[in-house]
Kinemage of the C-alpha trace (Angstrom):
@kinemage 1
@onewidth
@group {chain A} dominant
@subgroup {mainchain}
@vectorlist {calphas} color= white
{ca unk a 1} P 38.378 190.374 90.704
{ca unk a 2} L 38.120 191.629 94.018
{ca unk a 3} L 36.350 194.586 95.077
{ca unk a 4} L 38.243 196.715 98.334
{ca unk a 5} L 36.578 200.269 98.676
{ca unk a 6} L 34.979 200.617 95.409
{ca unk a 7} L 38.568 199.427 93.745
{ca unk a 8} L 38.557 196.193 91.554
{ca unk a 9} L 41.794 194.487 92.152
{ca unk a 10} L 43.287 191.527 90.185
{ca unk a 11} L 45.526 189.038 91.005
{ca unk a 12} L 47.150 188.376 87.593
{ca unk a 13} L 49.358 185.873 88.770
{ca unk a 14} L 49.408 182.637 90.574
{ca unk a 15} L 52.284 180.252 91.884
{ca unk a 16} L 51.192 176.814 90.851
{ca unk a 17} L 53.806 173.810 91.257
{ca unk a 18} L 56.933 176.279 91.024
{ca unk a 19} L 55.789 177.867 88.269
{ca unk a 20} L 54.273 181.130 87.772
{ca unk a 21} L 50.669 181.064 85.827
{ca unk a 22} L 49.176 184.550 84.248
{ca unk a 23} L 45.223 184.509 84.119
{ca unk a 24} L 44.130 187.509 81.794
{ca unk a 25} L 41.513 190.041 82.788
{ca unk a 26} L 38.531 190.861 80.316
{ca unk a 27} L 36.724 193.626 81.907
{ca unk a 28} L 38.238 196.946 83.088
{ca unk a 29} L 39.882 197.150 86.371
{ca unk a 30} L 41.459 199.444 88.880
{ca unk a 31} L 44.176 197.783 89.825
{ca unk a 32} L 46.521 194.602 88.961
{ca unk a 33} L 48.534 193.163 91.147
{ca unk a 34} L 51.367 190.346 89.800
{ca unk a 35} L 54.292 188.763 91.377
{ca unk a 36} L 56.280 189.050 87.506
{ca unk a 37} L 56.499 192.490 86.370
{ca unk a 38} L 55.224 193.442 82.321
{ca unk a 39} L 57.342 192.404 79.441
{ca unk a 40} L 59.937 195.678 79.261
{ca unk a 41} L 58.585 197.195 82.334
{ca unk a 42} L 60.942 198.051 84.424
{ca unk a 43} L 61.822 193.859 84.625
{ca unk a 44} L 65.644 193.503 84.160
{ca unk a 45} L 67.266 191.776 86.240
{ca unk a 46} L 70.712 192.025 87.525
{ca unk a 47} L 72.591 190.637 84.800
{ca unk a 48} L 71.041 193.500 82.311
{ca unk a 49} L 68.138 190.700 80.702
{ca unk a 50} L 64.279 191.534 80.372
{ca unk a 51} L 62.398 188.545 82.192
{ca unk a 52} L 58.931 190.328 82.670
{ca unk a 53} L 55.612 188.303 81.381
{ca unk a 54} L 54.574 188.796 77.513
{ca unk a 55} L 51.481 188.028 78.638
{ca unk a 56} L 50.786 190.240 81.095
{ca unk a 57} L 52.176 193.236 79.354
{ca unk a 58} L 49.690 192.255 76.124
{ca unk a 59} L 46.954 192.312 78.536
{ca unk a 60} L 47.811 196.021 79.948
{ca unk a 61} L 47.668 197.072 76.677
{ca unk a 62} L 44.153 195.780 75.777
{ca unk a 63} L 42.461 196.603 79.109
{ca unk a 64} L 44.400 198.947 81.020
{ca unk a 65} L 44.245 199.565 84.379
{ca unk a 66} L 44.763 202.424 86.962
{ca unk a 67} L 47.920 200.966 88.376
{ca unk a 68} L 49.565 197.754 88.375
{ca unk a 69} L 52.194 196.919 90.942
{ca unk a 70} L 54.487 193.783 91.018
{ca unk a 71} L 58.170 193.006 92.442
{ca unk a 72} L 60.042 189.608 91.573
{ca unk a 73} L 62.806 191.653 90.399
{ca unk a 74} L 64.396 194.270 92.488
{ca unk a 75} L 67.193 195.130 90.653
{ca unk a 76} L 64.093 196.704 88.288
{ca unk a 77} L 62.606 198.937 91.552
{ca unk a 78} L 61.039 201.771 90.474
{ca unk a 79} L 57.806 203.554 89.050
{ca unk a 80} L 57.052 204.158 85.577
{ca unk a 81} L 53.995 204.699 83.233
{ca unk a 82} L 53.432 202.447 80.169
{ca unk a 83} L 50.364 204.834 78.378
{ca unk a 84} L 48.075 205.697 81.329
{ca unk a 85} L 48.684 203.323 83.747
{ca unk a 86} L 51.188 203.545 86.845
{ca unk a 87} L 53.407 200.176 87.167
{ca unk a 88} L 55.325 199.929 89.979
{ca unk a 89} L 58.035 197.783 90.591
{ca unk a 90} L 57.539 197.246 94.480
{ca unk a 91} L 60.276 194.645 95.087
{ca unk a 92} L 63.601 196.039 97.435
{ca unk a 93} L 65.406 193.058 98.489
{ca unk a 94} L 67.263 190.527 95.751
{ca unk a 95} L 69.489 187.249 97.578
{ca unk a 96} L 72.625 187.056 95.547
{ca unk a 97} L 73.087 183.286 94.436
{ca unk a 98} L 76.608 183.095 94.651
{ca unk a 99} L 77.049 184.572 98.393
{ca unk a 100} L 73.390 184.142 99.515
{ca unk a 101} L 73.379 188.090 100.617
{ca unk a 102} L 70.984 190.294 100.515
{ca unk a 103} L 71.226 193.038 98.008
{ca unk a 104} L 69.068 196.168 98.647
{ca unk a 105} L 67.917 197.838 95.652
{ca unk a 106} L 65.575 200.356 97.075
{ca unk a 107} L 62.956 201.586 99.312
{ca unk a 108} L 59.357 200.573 100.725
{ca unk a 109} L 56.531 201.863 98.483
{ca unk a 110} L 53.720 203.774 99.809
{ca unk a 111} L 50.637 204.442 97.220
{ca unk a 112} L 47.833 206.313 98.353
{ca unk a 113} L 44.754 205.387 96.402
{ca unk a 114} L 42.090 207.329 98.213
């Protein structure tokens, strides 16, 4: 946990030899902030398929923060509360595997938390 401003952030996530490792929080926190998105949280993808993080959507539920914010799929851009915490799909830009486009899916996000 990191502590900007009086706000305890939390990396949930971590990139570790290509794959994508959840560490769970057990005190209360502000904000989380995760490359996946939550299990059924605004996480399908473009093909209509739920690939956010069982974990990570367990863990909102048992120690919920303020706001949790994550992209990794854009097709799922958007803003959406799950009980009382904001979770924000932040991601905009998706590269198309067959053509190697870019697909836009929406705009930056701007939060202000002060």
């Amino acid at each position: 946990t990191t502590l900007i401003y009086g706000l305890r952030i939390f990396a949930a996530s971590k990139q570790i030899q290509g794959s994508i490792v959840f560490k769970p929080w057990d005190t209360y926190c502000d904000i989380v902030v995760s490359h996946t998105p939550p299990a059924g949280i605004l996480d399908q993808n473009e093909f209509g398929h739920h690939t956010g993080s069982i974990e990570l959507r367990k863990n909102l539920s048992l120690h919920p923060p303020k706001l949790c914010i994550f992209g990794g799929i854009a097709s799922g851009h958007g803003a959406i509360y799950f009980g009382e915490t904001l979770c924000i799909n932040s991601a905009i830009y998706h590269i198309d595997r067959m053509t190697c486009d870019y697909i836009k899916y929406g705009t930056p996000t701007v939060i202000d938390i002060m």
